[in-house]
C-alpha positions in Angstrom: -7.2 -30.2 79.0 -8.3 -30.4 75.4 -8.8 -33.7 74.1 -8.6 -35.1 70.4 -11.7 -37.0 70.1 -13.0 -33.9 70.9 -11.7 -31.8 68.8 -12.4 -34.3 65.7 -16.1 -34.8 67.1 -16.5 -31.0 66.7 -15.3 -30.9 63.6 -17.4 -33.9 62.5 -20.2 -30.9 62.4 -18.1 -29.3 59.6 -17.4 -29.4 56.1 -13.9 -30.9 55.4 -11.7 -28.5 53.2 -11.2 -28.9 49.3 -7.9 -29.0 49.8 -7.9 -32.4 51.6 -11.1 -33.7 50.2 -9.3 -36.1 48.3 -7.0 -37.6 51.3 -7.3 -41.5 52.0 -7.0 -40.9 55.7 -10.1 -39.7 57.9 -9.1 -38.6 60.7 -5.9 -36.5 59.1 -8.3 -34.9 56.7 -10.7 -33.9 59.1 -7.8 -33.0 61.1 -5.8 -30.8 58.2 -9.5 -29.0 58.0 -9.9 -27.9 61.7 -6.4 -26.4 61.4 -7.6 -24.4 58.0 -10.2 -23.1 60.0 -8.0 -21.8 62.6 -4.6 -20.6 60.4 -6.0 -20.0 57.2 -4.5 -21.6 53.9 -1.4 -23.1 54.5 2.3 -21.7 52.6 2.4 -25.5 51.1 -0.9 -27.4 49.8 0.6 -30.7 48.2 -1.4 -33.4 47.1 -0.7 -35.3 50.9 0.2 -32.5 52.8 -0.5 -28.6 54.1 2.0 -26.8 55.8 2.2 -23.4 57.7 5.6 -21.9 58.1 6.3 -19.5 61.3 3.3 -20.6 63.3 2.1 -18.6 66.5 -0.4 -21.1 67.7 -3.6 -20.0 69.3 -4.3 -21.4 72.5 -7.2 -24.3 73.0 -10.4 -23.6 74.9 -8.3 -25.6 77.7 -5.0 -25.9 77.1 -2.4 -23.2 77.1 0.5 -24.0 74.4 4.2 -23.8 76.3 5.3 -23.6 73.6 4.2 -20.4 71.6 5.6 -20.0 67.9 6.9 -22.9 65.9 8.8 -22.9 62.7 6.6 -25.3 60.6 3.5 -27.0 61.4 2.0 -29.9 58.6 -0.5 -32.8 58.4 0.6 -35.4 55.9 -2.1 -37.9 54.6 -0.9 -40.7 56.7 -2.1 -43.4 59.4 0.9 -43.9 61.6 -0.2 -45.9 64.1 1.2 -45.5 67.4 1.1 -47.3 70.4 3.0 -45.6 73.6 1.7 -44.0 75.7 -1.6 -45.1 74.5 -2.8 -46.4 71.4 -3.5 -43.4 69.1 -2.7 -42.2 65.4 0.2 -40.0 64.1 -0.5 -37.2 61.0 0.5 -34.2 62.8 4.1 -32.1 62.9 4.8 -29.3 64.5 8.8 -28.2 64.1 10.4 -25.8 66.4 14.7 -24.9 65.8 16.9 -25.2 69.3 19.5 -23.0 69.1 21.3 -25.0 71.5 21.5 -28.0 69.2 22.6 -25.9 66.0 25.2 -27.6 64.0 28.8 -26.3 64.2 31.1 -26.4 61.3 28.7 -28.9 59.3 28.5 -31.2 62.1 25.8 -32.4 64.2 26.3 -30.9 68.5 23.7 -32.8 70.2 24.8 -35.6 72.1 24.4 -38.7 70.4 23.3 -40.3 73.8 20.4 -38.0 74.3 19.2 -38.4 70.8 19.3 -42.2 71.6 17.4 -41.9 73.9 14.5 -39.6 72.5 14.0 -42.7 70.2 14.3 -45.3 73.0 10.7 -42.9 74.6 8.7 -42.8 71.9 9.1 -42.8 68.0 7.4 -39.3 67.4 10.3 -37.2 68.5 12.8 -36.4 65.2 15.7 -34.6 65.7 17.7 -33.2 62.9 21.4 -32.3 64.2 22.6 -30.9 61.3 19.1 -28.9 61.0 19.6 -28.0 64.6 15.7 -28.7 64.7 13.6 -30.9 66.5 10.0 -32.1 65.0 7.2 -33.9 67.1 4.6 -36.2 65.3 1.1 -36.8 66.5 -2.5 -36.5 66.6 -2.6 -33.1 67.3 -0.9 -29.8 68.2 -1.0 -30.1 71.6 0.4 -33.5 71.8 3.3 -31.8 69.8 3.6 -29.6 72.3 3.9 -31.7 75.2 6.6 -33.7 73.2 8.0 -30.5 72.1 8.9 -29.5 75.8 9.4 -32.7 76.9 12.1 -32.2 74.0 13.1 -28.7 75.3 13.5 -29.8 79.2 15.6 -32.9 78.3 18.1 -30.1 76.0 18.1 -27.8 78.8 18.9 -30.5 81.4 15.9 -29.8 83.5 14.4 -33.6 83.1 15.9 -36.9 82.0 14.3 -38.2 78.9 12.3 -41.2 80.3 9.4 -43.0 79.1 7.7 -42.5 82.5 8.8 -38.6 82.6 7.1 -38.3 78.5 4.3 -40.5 79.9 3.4 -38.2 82.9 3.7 -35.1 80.7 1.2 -36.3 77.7 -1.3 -38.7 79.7 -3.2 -35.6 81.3 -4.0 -34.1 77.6 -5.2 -37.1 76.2 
């Protein structure tokens, strides 16, 4: 599996983009440039934050995303610590729409319950019922994914949103 610190060590070697040159936080910059590299310029460049729209993300040296095309990926200039599973730091979104959660009539169709307990696993899972969209925040794109599926399987009924199930799921990337 791919692994953050080594991503952000590789990209230690580079030159961090213009674009986020100016960012307060390190690791999100260097971060936000790495994905440059790899996508290009991103639809949105805002003072503390890039964003791609319809992303098919490129698979890692050694991880294959389960995930294959998300609606919006961003990196905001932010240090959102995080403790659970492991002590790490949050900058990265990746958004993906469920169909299956998709609001009906202007009102939200996921189970209250479930979204309960997406929050009650870890605080980097967002889910927007009205949206009918569900947004994962972390140190990187495959983290996202992880949570993404996690997210997906839980939906789908295939898993029961645990902290143990998230925690089995994410520990092997990290």
């Amino acid at each position: 599996m791919i692994k953050l610190k080594d991503l952000l060590f590789e990209q230690e070697e580079k030159q961090i983009h213009e674009l986020v040159s100016h960012w307060k936080n390190e690791k999100a910059q260097k971060y936000a440039s790495l994905l440059i590299e790899k996508y290009g310029e991103p639809e949105t460049k805002g003072e503390e934050m890039v964003l791609w729209k319809d992303v098919t993300l490129i698979d890692e040296e050694k991880y294959e995303y389960k995930i294959k095309k998300i609606d919006k990926l961003y990196v905001i200039d932010e240090n959102v610590e995080h403790a659970f599973p492991a002590p790490h730091i949050d900058y990265c979104y990746s958004t993906i729409a469920i169909p299956k959660i998709q609001a009906e009539d202007g009102e939200s169709t996921i189970e209250p319950d479930l979204v309960g307990k997406f929050a009650g696993v870890t605080g980097s899972i967002i889910i927007d019922g009205l949206k009918g969209e569900a947004t994962a925040r972390c140190g990187d794109t495959v983290a996202n994914d992880v949570t993404l599926k996690f997210v997906m399987d839980a939906i789908d009924g295939k898993v029961e949103p645990t902290k143990d199930e998230y925690k089995n799921r994410i520990l092997p990337t990290r």
